[in-house]
TORPA-669321 format. One record per residue (C-alpha): x, y, z; residue number from 1. Coordinates in Angstrom, 1 decimal. Last residue first. Layout:
<xx=X | yy=Y | zz=Z | num=NUM>
...
***
This chain:
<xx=32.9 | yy=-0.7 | zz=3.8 | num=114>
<xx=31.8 | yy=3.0 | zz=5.6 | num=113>
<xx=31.5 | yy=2.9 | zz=8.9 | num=112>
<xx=35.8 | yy=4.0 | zz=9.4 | num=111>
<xx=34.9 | yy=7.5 | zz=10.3 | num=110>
<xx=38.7 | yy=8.7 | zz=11.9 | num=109>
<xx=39.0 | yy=10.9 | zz=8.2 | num=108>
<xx=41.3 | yy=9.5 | zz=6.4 | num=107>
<xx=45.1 | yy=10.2 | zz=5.2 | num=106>
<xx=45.4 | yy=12.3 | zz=8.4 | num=105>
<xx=48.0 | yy=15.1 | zz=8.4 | num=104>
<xx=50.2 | yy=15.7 | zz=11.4 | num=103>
<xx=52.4 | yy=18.7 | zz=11.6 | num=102>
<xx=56.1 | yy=20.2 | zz=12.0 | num=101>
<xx=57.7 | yy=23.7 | zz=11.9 | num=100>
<xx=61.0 | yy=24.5 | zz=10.3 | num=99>
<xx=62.3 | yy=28.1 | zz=11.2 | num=98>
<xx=65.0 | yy=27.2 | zz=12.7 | num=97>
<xx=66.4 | yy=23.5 | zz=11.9 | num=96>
<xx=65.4 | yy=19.9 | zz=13.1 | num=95>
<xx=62.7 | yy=20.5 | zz=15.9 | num=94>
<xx=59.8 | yy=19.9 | zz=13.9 | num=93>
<xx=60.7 | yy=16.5 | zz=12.4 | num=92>
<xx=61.1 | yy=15.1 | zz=16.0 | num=91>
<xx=58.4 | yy=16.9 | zz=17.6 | num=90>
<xx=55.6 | yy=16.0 | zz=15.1 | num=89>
<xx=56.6 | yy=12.6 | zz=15.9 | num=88>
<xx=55.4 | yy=13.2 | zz=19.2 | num=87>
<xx=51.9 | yy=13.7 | zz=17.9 | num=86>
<xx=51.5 | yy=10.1 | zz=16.7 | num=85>
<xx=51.4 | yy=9.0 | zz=20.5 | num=84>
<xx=53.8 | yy=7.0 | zz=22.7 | num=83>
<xx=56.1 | yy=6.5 | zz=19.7 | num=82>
<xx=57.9 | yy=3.8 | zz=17.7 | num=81>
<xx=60.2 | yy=5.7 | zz=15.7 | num=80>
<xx=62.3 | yy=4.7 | zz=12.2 | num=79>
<xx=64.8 | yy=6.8 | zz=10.8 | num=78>
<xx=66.9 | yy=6.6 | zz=7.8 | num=77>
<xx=64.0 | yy=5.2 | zz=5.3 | num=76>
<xx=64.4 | yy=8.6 | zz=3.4 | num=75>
<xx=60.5 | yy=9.1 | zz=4.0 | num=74>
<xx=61.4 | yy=9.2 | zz=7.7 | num=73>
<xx=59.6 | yy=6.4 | zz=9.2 | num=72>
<xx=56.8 | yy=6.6 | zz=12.3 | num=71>
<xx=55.2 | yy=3.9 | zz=13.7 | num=70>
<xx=52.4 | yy=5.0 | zz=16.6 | num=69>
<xx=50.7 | yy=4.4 | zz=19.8 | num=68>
<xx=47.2 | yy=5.2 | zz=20.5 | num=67>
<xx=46.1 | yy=2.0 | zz=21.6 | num=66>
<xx=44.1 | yy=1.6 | zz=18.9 | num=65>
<xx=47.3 | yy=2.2 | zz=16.6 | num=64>
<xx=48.5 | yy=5.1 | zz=14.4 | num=63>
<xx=50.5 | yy=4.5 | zz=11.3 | num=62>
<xx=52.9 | yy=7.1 | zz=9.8 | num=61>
<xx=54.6 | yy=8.4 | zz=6.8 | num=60>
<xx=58.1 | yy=11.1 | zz=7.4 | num=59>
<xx=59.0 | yy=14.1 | zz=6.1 | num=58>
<xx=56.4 | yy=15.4 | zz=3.7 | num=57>
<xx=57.7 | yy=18.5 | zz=2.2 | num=56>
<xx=56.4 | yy=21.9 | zz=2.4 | num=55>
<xx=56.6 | yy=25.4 | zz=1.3 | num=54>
<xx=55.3 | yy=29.2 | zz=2.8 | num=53>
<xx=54.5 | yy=32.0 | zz=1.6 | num=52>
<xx=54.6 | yy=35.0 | zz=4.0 | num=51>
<xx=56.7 | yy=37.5 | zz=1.8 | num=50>
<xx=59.4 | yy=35.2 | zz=2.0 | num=49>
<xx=60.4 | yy=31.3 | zz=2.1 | num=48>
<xx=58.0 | yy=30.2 | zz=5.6 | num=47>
<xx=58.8 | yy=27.0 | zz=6.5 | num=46>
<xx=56.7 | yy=23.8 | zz=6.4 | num=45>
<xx=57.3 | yy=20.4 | zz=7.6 | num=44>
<xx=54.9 | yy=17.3 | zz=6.9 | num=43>
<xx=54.5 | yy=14.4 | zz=9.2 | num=42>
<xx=52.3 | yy=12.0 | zz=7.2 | num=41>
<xx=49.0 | yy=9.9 | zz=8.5 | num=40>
<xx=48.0 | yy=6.7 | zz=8.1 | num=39>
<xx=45.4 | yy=5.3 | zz=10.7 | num=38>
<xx=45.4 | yy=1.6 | zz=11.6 | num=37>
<xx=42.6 | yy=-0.9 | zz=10.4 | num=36>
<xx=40.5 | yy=-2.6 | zz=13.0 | num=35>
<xx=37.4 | yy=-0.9 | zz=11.6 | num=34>
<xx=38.1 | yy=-1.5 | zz=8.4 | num=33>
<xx=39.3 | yy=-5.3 | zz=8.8 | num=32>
<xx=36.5 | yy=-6.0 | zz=10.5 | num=31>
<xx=34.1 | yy=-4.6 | zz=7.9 | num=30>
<xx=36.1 | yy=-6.1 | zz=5.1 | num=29>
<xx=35.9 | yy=-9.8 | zz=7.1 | num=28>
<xx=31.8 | yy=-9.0 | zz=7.6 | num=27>
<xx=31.6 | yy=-8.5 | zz=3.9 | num=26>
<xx=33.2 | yy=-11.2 | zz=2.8 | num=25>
<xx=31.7 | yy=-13.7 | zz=5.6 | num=24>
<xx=28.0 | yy=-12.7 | zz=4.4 | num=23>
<xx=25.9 | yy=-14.1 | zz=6.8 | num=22>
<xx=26.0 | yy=-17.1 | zz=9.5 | num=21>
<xx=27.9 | yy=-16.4 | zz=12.4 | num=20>
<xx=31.8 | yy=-15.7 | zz=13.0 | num=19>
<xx=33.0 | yy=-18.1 | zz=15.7 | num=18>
<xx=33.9 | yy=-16.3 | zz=19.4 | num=17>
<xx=36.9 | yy=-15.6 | zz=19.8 | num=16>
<xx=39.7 | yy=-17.2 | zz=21.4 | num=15>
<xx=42.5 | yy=-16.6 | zz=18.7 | num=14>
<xx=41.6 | yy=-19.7 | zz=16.5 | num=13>
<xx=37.6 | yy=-18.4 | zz=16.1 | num=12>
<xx=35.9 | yy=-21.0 | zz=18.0 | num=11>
<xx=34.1 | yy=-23.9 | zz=16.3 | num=10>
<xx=31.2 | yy=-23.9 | zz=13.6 | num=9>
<xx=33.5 | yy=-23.5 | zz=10.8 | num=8>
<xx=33.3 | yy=-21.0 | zz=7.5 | num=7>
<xx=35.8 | yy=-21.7 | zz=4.3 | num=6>
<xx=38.5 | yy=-19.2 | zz=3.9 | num=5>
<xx=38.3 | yy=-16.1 | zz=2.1 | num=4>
<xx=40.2 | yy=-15.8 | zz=-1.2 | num=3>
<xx=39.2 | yy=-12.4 | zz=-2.4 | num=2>
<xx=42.9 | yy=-10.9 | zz=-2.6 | num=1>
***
């Protein structure tokens, strides 16, 4: 969606201070970028013979400012809020022998880019 509403001189409605003259589009994606969350999977891999290995993504994240995460099974079954994203990694890897467990980032932490 485009739609951005129109500019006021007073206080931002949360507290903050108003936005300032400029481009309001780009300032909104900007804000919205750096605020974002981080998306990550937890994907499991097990070894199947002769030291190959396969994979499945288990579960789809979001990581918070504050460090805390959202985790869902990719079946829908099981929903986490977590300390940290890495303890989700000890859910999914703790299932069967042999499984082991990892985070992987969607994006890089480098949110300058708009």
């Amino acid at each position: 969606m485009n739609d951005v509403p129109p500019q006021h001189s007073g206080a931002a409605p949360h507290g903050g201070p108003a936005p300032f003259p400029g481009d309001f589009d780009q300032e909104l994606r900007a804000m919205v970028l750096d605020l974002a969350p981080r998306q990550f999977a937890v994907v499991q891999t097990w070894e199947v013979g002769d030291g190959e290995q396969d994979g499945c993504v288990a579960a789809w994240g979001v990581a918070y400012e504050d460090g805390s995460a959202e985790v869902v099974s990719t079946d829908g079954v099981r929903r986490f809020g977590l300390a940290s994203p890495e303890r989700a990694v000890r859910w999914f890897g703790v299932k069967k022998e042999g499984v082991a467990a990892r985070l992987v980032w969607l994006a890089a932490p480098d949110r300058t880019t708009a």
